[in-house]
C-alpha positions in Angstrom: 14.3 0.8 18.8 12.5 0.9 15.4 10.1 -2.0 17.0 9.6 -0.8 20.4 6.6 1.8 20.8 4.7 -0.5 18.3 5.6 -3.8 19.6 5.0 -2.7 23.3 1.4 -1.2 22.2 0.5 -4.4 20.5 1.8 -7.2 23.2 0.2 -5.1 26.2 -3.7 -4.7 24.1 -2.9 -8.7 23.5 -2.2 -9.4 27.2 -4.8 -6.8 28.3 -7.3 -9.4 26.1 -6.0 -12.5 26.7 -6.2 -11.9 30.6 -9.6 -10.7 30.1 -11.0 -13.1 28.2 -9.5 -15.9 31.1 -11.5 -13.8 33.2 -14.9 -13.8 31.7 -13.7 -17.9 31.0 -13.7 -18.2 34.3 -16.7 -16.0 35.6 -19.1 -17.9 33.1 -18.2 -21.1 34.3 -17.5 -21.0 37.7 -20.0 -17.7 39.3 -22.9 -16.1 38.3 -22.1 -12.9 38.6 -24.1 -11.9 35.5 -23.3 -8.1 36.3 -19.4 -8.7 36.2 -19.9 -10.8 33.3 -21.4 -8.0 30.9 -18.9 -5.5 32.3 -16.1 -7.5 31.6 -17.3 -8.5 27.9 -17.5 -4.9 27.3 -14.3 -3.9 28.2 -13.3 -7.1 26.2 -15.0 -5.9 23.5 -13.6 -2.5 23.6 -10.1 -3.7 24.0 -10.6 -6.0 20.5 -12.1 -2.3 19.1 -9.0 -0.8 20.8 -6.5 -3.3 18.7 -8.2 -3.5 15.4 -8.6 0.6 15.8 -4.9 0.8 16.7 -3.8 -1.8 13.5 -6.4 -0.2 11.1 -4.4 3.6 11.8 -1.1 2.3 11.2 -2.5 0.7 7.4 -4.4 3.9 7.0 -1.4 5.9 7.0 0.5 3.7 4.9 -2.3 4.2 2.5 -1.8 7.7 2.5 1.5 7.3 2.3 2.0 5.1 -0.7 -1.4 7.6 -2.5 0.7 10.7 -1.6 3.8 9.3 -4.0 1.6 8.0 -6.6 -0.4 11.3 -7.0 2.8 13.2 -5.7 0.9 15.1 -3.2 3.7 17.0 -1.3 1.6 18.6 0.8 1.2 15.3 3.6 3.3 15.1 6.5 3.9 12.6 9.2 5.4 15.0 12.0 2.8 14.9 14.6 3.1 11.0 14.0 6.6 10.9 14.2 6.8 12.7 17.4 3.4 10.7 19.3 2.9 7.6 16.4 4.0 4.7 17.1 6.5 4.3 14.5 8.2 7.6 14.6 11.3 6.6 12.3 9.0 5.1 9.7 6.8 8.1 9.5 10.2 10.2 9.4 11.0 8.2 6.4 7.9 8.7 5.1 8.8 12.8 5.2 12.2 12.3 4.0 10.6 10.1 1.1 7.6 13.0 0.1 10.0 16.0 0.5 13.3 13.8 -1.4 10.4 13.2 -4.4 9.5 16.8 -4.2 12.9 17.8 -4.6 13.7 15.6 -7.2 10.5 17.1 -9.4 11.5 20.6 -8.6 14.8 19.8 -9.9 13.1 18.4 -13.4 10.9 21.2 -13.3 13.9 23.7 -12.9 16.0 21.7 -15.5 12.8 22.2 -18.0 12.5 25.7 -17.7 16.2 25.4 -18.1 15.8 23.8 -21.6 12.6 25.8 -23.0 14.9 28.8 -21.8 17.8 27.8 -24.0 15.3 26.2 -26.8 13.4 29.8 -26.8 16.9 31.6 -27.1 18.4 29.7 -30.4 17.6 31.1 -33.5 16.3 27.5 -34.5 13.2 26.6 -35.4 12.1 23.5 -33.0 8.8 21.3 -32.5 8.0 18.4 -30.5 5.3 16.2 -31.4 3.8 13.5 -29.4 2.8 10.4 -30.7 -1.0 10.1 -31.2 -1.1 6.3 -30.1 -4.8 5.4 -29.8 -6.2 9.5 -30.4 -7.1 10.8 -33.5 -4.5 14.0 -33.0 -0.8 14.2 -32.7 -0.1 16.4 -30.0 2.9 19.4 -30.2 4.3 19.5 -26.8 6.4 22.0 -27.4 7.0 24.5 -30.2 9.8 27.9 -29.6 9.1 31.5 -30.6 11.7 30.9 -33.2 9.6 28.4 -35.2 6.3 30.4 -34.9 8.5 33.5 -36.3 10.0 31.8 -39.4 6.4 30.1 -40.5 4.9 32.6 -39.7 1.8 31.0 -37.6 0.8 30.8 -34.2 2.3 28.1 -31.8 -0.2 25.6 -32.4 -1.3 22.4 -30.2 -2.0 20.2 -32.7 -0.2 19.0 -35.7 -3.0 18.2 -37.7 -4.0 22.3 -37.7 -0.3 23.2 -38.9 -0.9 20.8 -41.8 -4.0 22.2 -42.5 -2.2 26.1 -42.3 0.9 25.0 -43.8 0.1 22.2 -46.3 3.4 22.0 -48.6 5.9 22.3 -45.2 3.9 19.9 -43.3 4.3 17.3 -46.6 7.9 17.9 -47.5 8.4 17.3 -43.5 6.0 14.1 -43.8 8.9 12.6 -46.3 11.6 12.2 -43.6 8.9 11.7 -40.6 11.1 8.7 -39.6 14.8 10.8 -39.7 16.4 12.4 -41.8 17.6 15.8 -43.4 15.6 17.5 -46.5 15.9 20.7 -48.4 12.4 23.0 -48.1 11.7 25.9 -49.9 8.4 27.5 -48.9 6.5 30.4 -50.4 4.8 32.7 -47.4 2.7 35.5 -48.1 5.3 38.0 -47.9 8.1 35.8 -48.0 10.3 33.1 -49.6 12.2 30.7 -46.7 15.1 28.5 -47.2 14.6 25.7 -44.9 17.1 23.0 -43.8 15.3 20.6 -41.9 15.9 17.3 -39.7 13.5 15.2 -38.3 14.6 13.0 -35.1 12.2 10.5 -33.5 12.9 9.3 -29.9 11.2 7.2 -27.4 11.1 8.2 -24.0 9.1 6.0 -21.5 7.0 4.2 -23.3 6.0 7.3 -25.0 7.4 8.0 -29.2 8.2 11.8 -29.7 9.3 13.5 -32.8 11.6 16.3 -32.9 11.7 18.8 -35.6 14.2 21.2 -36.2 14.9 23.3 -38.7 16.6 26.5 -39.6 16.1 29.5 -42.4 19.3 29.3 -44.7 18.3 31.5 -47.4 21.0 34.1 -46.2 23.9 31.4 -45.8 22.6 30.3 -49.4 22.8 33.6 -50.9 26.2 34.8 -49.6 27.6 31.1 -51.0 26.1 31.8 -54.3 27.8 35.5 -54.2 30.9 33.9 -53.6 30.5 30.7 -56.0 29.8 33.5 -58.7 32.5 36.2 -57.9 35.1 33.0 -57.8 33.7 31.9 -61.1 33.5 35.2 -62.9 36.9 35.9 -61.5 38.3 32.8 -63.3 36.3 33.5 -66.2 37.4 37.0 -66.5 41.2 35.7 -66.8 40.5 33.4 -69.2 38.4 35.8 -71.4 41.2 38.4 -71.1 44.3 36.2 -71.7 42.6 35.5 -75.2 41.5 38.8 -76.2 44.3 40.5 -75.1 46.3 39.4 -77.9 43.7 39.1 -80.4 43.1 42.8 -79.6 46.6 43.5 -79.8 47.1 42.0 -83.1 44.4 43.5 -84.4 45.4 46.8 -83.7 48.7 46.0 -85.8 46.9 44.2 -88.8 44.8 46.8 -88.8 48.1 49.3 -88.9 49.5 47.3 -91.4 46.8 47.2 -94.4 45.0 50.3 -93.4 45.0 52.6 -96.6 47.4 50.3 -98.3 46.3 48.3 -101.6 49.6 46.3 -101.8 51.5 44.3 -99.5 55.5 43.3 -99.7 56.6 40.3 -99.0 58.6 41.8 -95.5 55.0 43.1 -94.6 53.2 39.6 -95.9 55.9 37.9 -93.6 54.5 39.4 -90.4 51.5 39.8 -91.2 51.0 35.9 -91.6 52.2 34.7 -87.7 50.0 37.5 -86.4 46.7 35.8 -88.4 47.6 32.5 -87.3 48.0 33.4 -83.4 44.5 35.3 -83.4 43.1 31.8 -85.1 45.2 29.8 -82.6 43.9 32.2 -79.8 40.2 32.2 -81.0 40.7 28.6 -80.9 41.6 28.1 -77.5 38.8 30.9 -77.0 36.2 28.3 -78.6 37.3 25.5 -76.5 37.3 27.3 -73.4 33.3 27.9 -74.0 33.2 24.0 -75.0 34.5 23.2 -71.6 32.3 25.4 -70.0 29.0 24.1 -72.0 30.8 20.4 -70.8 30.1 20.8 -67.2 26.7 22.7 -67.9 25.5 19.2 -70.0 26.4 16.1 -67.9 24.0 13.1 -68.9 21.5 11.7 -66.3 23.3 9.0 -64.9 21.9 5.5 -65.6 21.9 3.5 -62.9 22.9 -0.3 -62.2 24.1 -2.3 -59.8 28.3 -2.7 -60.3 30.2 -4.3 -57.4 33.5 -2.5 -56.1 35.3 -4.6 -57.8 34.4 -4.4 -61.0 35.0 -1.0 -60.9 38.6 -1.4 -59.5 39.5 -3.8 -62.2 38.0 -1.9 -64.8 40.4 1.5 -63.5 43.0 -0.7 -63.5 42.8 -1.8 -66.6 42.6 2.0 -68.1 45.2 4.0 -66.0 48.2 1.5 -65.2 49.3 1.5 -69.0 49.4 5.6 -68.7 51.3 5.4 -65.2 54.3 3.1 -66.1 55.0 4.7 -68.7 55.6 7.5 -66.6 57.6 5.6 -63.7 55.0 5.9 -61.5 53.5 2.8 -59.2 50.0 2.3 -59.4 48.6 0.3 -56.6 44.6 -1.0 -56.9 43.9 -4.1 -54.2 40.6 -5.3 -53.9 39.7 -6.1 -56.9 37.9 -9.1 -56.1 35.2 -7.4 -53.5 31.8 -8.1 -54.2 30.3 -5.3 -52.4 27.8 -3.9 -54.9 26.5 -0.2 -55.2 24.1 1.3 -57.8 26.0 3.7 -60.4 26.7 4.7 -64.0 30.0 3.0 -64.6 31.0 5.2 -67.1 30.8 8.3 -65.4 32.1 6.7 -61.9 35.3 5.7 -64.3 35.4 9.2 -65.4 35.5 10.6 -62.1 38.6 8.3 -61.2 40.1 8.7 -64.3 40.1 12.5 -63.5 42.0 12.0 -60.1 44.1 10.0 -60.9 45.4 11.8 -63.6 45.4 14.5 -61.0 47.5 12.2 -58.8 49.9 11.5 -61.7 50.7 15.1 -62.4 51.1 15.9 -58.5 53.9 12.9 -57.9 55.9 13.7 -61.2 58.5 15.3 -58.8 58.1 12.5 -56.0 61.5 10.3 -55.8 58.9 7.2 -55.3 56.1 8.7 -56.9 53.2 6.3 -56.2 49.4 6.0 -56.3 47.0 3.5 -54.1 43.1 3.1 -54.8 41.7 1.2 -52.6 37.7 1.2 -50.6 36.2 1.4 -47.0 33.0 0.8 -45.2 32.2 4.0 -42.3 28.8 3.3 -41.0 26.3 3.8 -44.1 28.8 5.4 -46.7 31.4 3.6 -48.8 34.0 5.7 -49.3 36.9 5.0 -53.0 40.3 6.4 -52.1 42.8 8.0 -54.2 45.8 8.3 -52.5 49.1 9.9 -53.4 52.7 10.7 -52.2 53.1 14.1 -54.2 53.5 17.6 -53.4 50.0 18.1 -51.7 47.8 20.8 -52.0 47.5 24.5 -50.1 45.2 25.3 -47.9 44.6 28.3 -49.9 44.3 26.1 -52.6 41.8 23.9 -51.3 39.1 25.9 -51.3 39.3 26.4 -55.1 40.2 23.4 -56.8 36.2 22.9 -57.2 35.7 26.2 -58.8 35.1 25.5 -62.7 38.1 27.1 -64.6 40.4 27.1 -61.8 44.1 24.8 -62.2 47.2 25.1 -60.9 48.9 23.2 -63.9 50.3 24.7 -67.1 47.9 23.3 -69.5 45.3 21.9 -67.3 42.0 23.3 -68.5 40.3 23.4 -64.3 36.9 21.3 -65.2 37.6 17.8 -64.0 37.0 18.0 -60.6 34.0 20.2 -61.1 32.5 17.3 -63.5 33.3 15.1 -61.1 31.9 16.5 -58.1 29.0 17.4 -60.5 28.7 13.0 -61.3 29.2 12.3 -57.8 25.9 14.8 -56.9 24.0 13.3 -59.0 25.1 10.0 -57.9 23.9 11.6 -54.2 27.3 11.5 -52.8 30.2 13.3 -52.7 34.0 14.6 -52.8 35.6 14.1 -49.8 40.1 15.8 -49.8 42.6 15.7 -47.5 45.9 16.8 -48.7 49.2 18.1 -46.8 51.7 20.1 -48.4 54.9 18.0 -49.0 53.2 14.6 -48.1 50.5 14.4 -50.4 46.8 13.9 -51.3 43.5 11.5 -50.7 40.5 12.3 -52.8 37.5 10.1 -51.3 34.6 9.5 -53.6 31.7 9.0 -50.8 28.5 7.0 -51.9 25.3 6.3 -49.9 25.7 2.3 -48.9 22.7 0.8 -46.6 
């Protein structure tokens, strides 16, 4: 049925020729009916006009057809030609194509607004920049009211005159241009802004974007520094006051004791020495307490070189498994033979272990098979040095204060080793990673940048 209207159209203009061009054949050559001859070329003629006329429409409107979709012109329809053409379920498929393409872009379209909606909403700074290819300008195809806010400048169409408004942003953000995360301070007119910001680039049909996203954290910053400080001055205030206290105290009595007096009995000389030597042995611990704290405040500069894992395995091994037997403790350190290499100062890197492990010793002394395991991994592009124990775990409340200088949950620990060593592993540009459970122990994760 597809066929029929056009096949019947075209066979009967065939015949309609064939039979008359047998006929004007047969007049030329047998009659001379010169009359009859011309009027039956011209109908001839006309029916050859009639068939190329007839083929010519039907390639027309596939022209049209296959123009409409490139330039997606919706507005051309085939229903007259479906109803009187002579391919009516082509040019209905013609419609359903046009309006299932116009559909489909009014969907995009919808999904868009959908997405600038949401994008406009956020209280995220976001730019998308085109990539310039062969043009001189990189073009922002998109840029949200909250990003205009926070710099402070109109939503502009070009990059080039954001770098020109907002030189020291648009450099900072020219460091990671290929992905990645950075830190940006920047200095308005009537501001200071906080900025963390991530750069993405994506490819998306042939064509390279870059997305831009950043966010004002001066706030978040602020109310983390408030409660880094009241933590600190809170520990520091304890300390302090259990020194003075006494010293205050005892002073208060000396002073009682000799006040007015020009002699002193032996009775009197009797307490009065113990009281001296508890405000030295108070002032003391008072001294080293400021030593500590000057300790974490003066870490070297770490010098850099390359050390395989190994190395350093061995080298911990070699320190702390003297100090664990002799405390009935198993110390387990494998892969001691890995030749993965990663730049670090070894010194400090041993420190840092030799901190948690000693950590790890104290926290098993009550374990019935106390035991330690150190040991490496790969995830992705970090390697990660694990310091696993079976002891008594840490709190939750705990957790979030075992980095706070000063702060220790043992007798005579002093609370600066894990702030030194999460100070060496900054400046090593990784970090302290802990999981601990209560009653099943404890995995401190030293986490360095490996590519």
């Amino acid at each position: 049925m597809f066929y029929q209207r056009f096949t019947f159209r075209l066979l009967s203009r065939l015949i309609i020729i064939n039979l008359l061009a047998a006929l004007l054949f047969y007049l030329i050559s047998k009659t001379e009916l010169w009359f009859t001859i011309a009027g039956v070329s011209m109908v001839l003629i006309g029916a050859i006009f009639s068939l190329s006329a007839f083929v010519s429409q039907i390639r027309s409107d596939i022209k049209r057809f296959i123009l409409a979709v490139k330039t997606r012109d919706h507005t051309l329809n085939f229903r007259n030609k479906a109803t009187i053409g002579s391919f009516p379920e082509l040019y209905n498929s013609f419609d359903d194509i046009i309006q299932s393409q116009k559909n489909f872009e009014l969907e995009q379209e919808a999904m868009y607004q959908l997405m600038k909606t949401i994008l406009e909403q956020v209280p995220v700074g976001v730019v998308v920049i085109r990539d310039p290819g062969s043009t001189a300008l990189s073009e922002i195809v998109f840029f949200n009211q909250a990003a205009s806010n926070m710099l402070n400048i109109p939503a502009y169409k070009y990059w080039q005159r954001m770098e020109r408004h907002l030189p020291e942003f648009a450099a900072e953000i020219g460091k990671i241009m290929h992905g990645g995360k950075r830190f940006i301070e920047l200095r308005l007119p009537e501001k200071l802004i906080q900025l963390s910001a991530e750069v993405i680039p994506l490819q998306l049909y042939k064509t390279k974007y870059t997305i831009l996203s950043f966010q004002n954290i001066k706030d978040e910053i602020e109310q983390k520094e408030t409660e880094a400080w009241n933590r600190l001055i809170g520990v520091i205030s304890h300390e302090i006051l259990n020194s003075i206290t006494p010293i205050s105290s005892l002073s208060d009595t000396l002073n009682g004791m000799v006040s007015g007096r020009t002699e002193l009995g032996p009775a009197e000389l009797e307490d009065l020495v113990p009281a001296v030597q508890t405000i030295k042995r108070r002032s003391e611990g008072l001294l080293d307490f400021v030593k500590d704290y000057r300790l974490i405040a003066e870490l070297p500069s770490p010098q850099l070189e390359l050390h395989s894992i190994g190395e350093i395995l061995s080298h911990t091994r070699t320190l702390m498994r003297p100090f664990a037997e002799g405390k009935n403790i198993q110390l387990r350190i494998d892969q001691t033979s890995s030749k993965i290499s990663i730049r670090i100062d070894l010194k400090l890197i041993e420190q840092v272990l030799i901190n948690l492990i000693t950590n790890a010793i104290y926290a098993v002394a009550a374990a019935e098979d106390p035991q330690i395991t150190i040991g490496y991994r790969l995830e992705q592009n970090r390697l990660l040095i694990d310091v696993s124990d079976n002891g008594r775990g840490i709190s939750e409340e705990n957790l979030e204060k075992i980095f706070v200088p000063f702060f220790t949950t043992r007798p005579n620990g002093s609370g600066i080793g894990l702030t030194i060593s999460r100070n060496i592993m900054k400046m090593h540009k990784g970090s302290i990673e802990v999981k601990s459970q209560e009653g099943a122990g404890t995995t401190f994760s030293l986490v360095f940048n490996y590519n």
